[in-house]
N, C-alpha and C positions, 0 to 999 in steps of 0.2 A: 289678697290676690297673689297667685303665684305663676312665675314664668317660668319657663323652662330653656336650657340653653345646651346644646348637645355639641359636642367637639366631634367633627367629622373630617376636617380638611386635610388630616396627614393621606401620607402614602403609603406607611407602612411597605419599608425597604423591604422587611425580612419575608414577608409574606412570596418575595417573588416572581408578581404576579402584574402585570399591568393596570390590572381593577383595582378600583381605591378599596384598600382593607375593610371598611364599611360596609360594602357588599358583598362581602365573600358572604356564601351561604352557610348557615348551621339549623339542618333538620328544616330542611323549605322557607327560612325568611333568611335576609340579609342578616349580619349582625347589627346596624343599625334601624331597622323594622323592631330586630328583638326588643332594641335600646326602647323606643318608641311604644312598645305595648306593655313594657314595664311600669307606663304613667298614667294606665287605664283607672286607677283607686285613687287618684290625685286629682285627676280631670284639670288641669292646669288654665289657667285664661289666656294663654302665649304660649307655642313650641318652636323655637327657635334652631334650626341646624346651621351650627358653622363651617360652610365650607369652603375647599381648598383646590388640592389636587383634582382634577377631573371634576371641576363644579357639577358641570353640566351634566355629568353622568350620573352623581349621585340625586340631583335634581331630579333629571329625567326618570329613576328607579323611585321615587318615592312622591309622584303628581298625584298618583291614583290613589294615596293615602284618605281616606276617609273621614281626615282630621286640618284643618289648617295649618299648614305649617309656613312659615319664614325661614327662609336661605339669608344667610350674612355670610357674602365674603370676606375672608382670610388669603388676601396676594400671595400674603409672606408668610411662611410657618416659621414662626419667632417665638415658639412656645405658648404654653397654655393661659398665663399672663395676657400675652400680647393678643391672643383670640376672645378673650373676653375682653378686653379693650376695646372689639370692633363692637360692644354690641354697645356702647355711651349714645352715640345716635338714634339709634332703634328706641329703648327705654328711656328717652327722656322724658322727666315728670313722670315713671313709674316711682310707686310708692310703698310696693312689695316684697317678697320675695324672688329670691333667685335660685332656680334647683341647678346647679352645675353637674353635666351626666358625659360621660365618656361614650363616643360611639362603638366602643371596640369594646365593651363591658357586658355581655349581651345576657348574664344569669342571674341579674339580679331580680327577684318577686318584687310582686308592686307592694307587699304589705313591709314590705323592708325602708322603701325608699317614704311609704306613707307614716309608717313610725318616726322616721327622719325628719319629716316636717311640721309631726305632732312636737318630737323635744326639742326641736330648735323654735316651734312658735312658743310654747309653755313657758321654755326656758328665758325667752325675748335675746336671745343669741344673737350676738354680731353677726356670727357664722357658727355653724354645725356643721362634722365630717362623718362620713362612716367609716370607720377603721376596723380591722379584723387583723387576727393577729395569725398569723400565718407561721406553718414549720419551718418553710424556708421561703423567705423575705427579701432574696437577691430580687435587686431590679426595681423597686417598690422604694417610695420615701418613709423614711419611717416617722413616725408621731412619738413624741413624749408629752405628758399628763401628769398633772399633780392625782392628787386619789379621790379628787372630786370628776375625774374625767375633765375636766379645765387643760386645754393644748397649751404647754410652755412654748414648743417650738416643733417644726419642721423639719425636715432637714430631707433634700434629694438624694436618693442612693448613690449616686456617682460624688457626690459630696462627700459622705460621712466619715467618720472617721472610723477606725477597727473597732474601737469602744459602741461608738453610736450604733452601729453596726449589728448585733448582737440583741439590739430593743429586736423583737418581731414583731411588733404593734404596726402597721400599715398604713398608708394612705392609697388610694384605689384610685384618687381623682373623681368623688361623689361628694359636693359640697352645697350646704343651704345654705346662703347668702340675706341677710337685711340690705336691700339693694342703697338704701341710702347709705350705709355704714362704708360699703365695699367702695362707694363712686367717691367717698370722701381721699379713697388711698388708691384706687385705682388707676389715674393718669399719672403718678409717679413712682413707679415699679420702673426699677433697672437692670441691667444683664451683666450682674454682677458676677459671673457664676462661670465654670470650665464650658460651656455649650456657649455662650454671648444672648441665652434666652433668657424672653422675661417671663416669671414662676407663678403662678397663681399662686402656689404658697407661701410665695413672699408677701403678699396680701393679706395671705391671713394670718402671719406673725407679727402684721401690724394693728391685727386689730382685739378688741376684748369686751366680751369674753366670746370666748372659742371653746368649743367642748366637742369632745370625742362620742359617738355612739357604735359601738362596738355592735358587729352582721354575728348573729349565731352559730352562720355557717358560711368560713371562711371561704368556698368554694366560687358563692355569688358573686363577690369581688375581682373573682379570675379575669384579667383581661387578655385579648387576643393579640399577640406576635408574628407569631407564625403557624406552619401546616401544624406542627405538633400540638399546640395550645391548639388549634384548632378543633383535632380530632379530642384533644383531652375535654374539651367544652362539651364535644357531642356526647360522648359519653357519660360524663355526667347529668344530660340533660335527659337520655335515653334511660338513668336510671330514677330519675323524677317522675319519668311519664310513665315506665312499666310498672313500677310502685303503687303511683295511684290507681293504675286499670286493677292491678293485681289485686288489691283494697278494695275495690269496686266490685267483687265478680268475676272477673275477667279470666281464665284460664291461660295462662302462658307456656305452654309444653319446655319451650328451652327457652330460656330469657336470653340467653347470651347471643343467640343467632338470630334474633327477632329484632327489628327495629321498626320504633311507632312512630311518624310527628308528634309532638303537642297539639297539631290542628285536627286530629283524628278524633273523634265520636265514637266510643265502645258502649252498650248496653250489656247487663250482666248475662252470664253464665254463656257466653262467646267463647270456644275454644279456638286459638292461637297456634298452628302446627309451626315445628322449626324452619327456619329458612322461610320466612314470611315475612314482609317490608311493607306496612300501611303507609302512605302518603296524605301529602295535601289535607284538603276537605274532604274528609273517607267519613263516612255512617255507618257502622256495622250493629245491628240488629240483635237483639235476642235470639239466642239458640243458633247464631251459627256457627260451622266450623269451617276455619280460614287455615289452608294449607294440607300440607307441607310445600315448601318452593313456590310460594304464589307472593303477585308483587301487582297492589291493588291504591289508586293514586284518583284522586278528586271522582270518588264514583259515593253511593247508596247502595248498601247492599243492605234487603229486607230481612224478615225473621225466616230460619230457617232453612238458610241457602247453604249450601256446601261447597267452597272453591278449591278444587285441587289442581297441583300443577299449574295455576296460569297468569294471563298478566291481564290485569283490567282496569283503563284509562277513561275516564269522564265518562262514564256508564252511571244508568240505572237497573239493580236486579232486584225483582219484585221476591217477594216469599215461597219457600218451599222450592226453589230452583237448587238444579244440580249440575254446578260450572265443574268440566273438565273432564279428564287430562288433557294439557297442550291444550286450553283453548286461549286466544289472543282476542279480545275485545280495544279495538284501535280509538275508538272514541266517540260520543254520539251515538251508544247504542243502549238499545230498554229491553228488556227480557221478561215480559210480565210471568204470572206466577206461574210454579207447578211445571216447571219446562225440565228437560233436559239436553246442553250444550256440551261437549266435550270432543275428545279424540283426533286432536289437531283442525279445530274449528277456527276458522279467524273471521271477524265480523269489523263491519265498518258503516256509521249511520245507517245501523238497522234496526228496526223496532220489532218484536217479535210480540204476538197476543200470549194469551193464557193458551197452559198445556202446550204446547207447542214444539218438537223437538228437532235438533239439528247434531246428529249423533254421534256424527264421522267423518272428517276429511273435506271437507268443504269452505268455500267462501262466499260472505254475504256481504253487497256492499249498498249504500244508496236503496235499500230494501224495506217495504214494510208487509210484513206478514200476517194472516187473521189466527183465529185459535184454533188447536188441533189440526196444524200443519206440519207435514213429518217431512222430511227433506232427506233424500239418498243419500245416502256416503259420494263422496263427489261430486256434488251440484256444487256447480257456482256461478253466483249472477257477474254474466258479462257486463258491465258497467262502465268501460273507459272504450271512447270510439277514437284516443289517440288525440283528441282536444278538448272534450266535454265529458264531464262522467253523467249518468242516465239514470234513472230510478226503474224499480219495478217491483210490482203489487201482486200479493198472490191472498186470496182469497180464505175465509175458513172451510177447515175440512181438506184442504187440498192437499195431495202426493205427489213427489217428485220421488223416479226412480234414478236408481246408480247412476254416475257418470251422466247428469243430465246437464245442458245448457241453457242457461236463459240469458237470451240476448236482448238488453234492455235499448229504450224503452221498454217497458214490455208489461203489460197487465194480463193477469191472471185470474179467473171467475175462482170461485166456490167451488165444493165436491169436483175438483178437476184430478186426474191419474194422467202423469206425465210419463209415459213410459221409459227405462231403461235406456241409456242411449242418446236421448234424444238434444238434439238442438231443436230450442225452439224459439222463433224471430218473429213470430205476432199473436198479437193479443188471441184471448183465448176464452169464452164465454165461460157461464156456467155449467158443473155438469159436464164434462166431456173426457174422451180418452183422447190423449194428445200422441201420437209418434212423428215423428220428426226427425229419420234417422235413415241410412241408405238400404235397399231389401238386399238382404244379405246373398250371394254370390256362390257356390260351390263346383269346385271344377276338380273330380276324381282324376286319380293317378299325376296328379302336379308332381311328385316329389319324384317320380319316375323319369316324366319330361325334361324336369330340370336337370337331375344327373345325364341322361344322354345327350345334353346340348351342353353341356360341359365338358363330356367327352368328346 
C-alpha cells in the first residue's frame, strides 16, 4: 500500500500574491493539480493534501478533482517536520508506505517518482530521497552519501556550512517513507535549528538505511518561489511539449513564439504558424494549418481546417473548414464541414451546417443555421432584447443580403433571399423573397435647397 501526502499549506511570501502558491497557474493547471497528475503511474490507495494558508481555497480549487482526496490541516506552518506530524491521526494502523511530494514541485514525470518507489520497496528502505545534483544549489539542502548512495546526513541550506556548501547533491523535498519506521521517530523531532522548525530531514537522519536516488534531469526537482521560477517552469515545460509534438509530426514554423498546454491533442503532419497559443483541452486534427496569430482554447478542430488570424474558445470545427481573418468564435459554437468563416466574423452559440458560409463582417449569436447558407457581409442576428437573449433558425439553402437584420426570435424557412437592407421581425416560410426595409425616397435639387436656406 502506498499513501501519498502532499505539502500545500504555505503561503509562499515571495510569490506576492494573495493566492496560496499552489494555485498559481503553469500552462492551465495549478501547480498543485500538476503535483497531483504526477501520481497517475503509482495509482496511490490515499492522496493526502496538507493544508494551510487559505485551506478553504485550495479545498475549494481541487473538489472537482476526479480522484479522492484528503485535506489535513496544518494551523501552524512550523515546517515540514511538523506537517507530516499532522498526518499520526489520519494513518493510524497503516502499514505502508509514504510518498512525501511538495505542492510547489510541479515537473516532476510520474515515471521518475515511480522508479522511486520501485528502489525504495526493492531496497526495503527505511526512507528513500530523490536527489539531483544541481549547478547551482543555493536555497536547497544538500545530501551526502557514502558510494553506495546510503544518506550519511542532511543538512538545511541556511544550516551549512561553506564547506558543506559546495556538495550540489540536493534534496527537493521528495521522500519514500516505510510508515512504521518514520512513526517510530516522528513525535520527537525538535526545532533545533535558526527558523525554531521542525525538519522532516531531521527524521530521516534518524533513521537507516536511507539512500539517495539521484532524477536524470535535474530540472524536474525545480521548485516554485516566485514569478521568475515561475516563468522558468513554464518554459521548460513548453519545451517538453514542443519536443514531443515535434517528434510526433507536428510542424512547428517558430517554436520560440508558439506555446502549447500539455493538455493539447496534435495528430501528425499539423502545421503550427508563429504566434499561435493552443489551450486547455484543444484536438487538432490531421492536415491542418493553425495560424499565424491565432489563439484556440478547449475547442475540436477536424482534419483539414485552416485558422488564420483568430481566437476560438469551446468550439467545434468539423473538416475542410476555412476560419479567418479576424474571426472570434466566443464559445458554444459548431462549424460543420466545408464552410468558410472569416473577415472579422464573431460568432456566439451558433451552430452552423455543412458548406455554409459567413464571409464578412457579421455577427451570429444564439443561431442555428442549415447547409448551404451564405450570410451578407453585415448580417447580424439581433439577439439581446435588453433582458433575455432570443434564438433564431434559418433554414438550408437560405441567403441573407448586405447589411441584413434579423431580429430574433425569429425563424427562417429554406431556399429564402433576404434582400439587402433589410430588417427582418418575423418569421418567414419556405421559399420566399424577404424585404423588409424603407422604399427608398428621392428629392432632386436637395443640395441647391439646402445652400439657399443657409443663405
Amino acid at each position: 500500500m502506498v499513501a501519498v501526502a502532499i505539502l500545500a499549506a504555505g503561503r509562499g511570501t515571495r510569490m506576492k500574491s494573495h493566492l496560496p502558491k499552489v494555485l498559481h497557474s503553469l500552462a492551465g493547471r495549478s501547480l498543485v493539480e500538476r503535483v497531483l497528475e504526477s501520481l497517475k503511474s503509482i495509482s496511490p490507495t490515499r492522496q493526502m493534501v496538507i493544508v494551510g494558508y487559505q485551506a478553504q481555497e485550495v479545498k475549494s480549487a481541487l473538489k472537482e478533482k476526479p480522484i479522492p482526496l484528503e485535506f489535513v490541516e496544518q494551523t501552524e506552518q512550523l515546517g515540514t517536520g511538523h506537517a507530516i506530524q499532522q498526518l499520526i491521526p489520519h494513518l493510524e494502523g497503516f502499514t505502508g508506505d509514504l510518498l512525501v511530494l511538495n505542492g510547489d514541485v510541479p515537473l516532476l514525470r510520474p515515471e521518475t517518482l515511480q522508479h522511486l518507489l520501485e528502489v525504495h520497496q526493492k531496497h526495503q528502505n527505511s526512507a528513500t530521497i530523490l536527489t539531483a545534483h544541481l549547478p547551482n544549489a543555493q536555497g536547497y539542502g544538500r545530501v551526502f552519501c557514502n558510494g553506495q548512495n546510503i544518506i550519511k546526513e542532511i543538512v538545511e541550506d541556511r544550516d551549512c556550512t561553506d564547506a558543506q556548501r559546495q556538495n550540489r547533491r540536493i534534496n527537493a523535498g521528495v521522500y519514500c517513507f516505510r510508515w512504521s519506521e518514520l512513526m517510530k521517530v516522528l513525535p520527537h523531532l525538535q526545532a533545533n535549528n535558526d527558523q525554531q522548525e521542525y525538519y522532516l530531514t531531521d527524521a530521516v537522519n534518524q533513521l537507516e538505511p536511507v539512500m539517495a536516488v539521484d532524477v536524470e534531469d535535474y530540472q524536474e526537482m525545480l521548485g516554485i518561489n516566485d514569478r521568475q521560477q515561475l516563468a522558468a517552469a513554464y518554459e521548460i515545460l513548453q519545451k517538453r511539449v514542443k519536443a514531443k509534438w515535434m517528434n510526433a509530426g507536428v510542424t512547428l514554423v517558430d517554436p520560440h513564439s508558439i506555446t502549447i498546454d500539455d493538455t493539447v491533442e496534435i495528430q501528425s503532419d499539423v502545421i503550427i504558424e508563429p504566434q499561435t497559443h493552443l489551450r486547455g483541452n484543444t484536438t487538432i486534427k490531421t492536415g491542418c494549418r493553425i495560424g499565424p496569430g491565432s489563439l484556440i482554447e478547449n475547442s475540436h478542430i477536424d482534419e483539414n481546417v485552416t485558422v488564420l488570424y483568430s481566437v476560438i474558445n469551446n468550439s467545434i470545427i468539423h473538416a475542410e473548414t476555412q476560419i479567418g481573418p479576424y474571426t472570434h468564435f466566443r464559445g458554444d459554437v459548431e462549424i460543420g464541414s466545408g464552410c468558410r468563416i472569416g473577415n472579422f466574423v464573431e460568432m456566439k452559440k451558433t451552430k452552423l451546417g455543412d458548406r455554409t458560409n459567413v464571409a464578412h463582417l457579421s455577427y451570429l449569436g444564439d443561431a442555428t443555421l442549415g447547409e448551404k447558407v451564405n450570410i451578407g457581409a453585415g448580417t447580424i442576428t439581433a439577439n439581446y432584447d435588453g433582458i433575455n437573449k432570443h434564438p433564431t433558425k434559418i433554414g438550408d439553402r437560405s441567403k441573407t443580403g448586405a447589411n441584413s437584420v434579423l431580429v430574433a426570435p425569429l425563424t427562417i424557412g429554406s431556399d429564402v433571399f433576404i434582400a439587402a437592407g433589410s430588417a427582418v421581425t418575423e418569421n418567414v416560410p419556405d421559399d420566399c423573397l424577404v424585404i423588409g426595409r424603407a422604399r427608398q425616397v428621392v428629392k432632386p435639387g436637395w443640395q441647391l435647397k439646402r445652400v439657399e436656406e443657409q443663405g
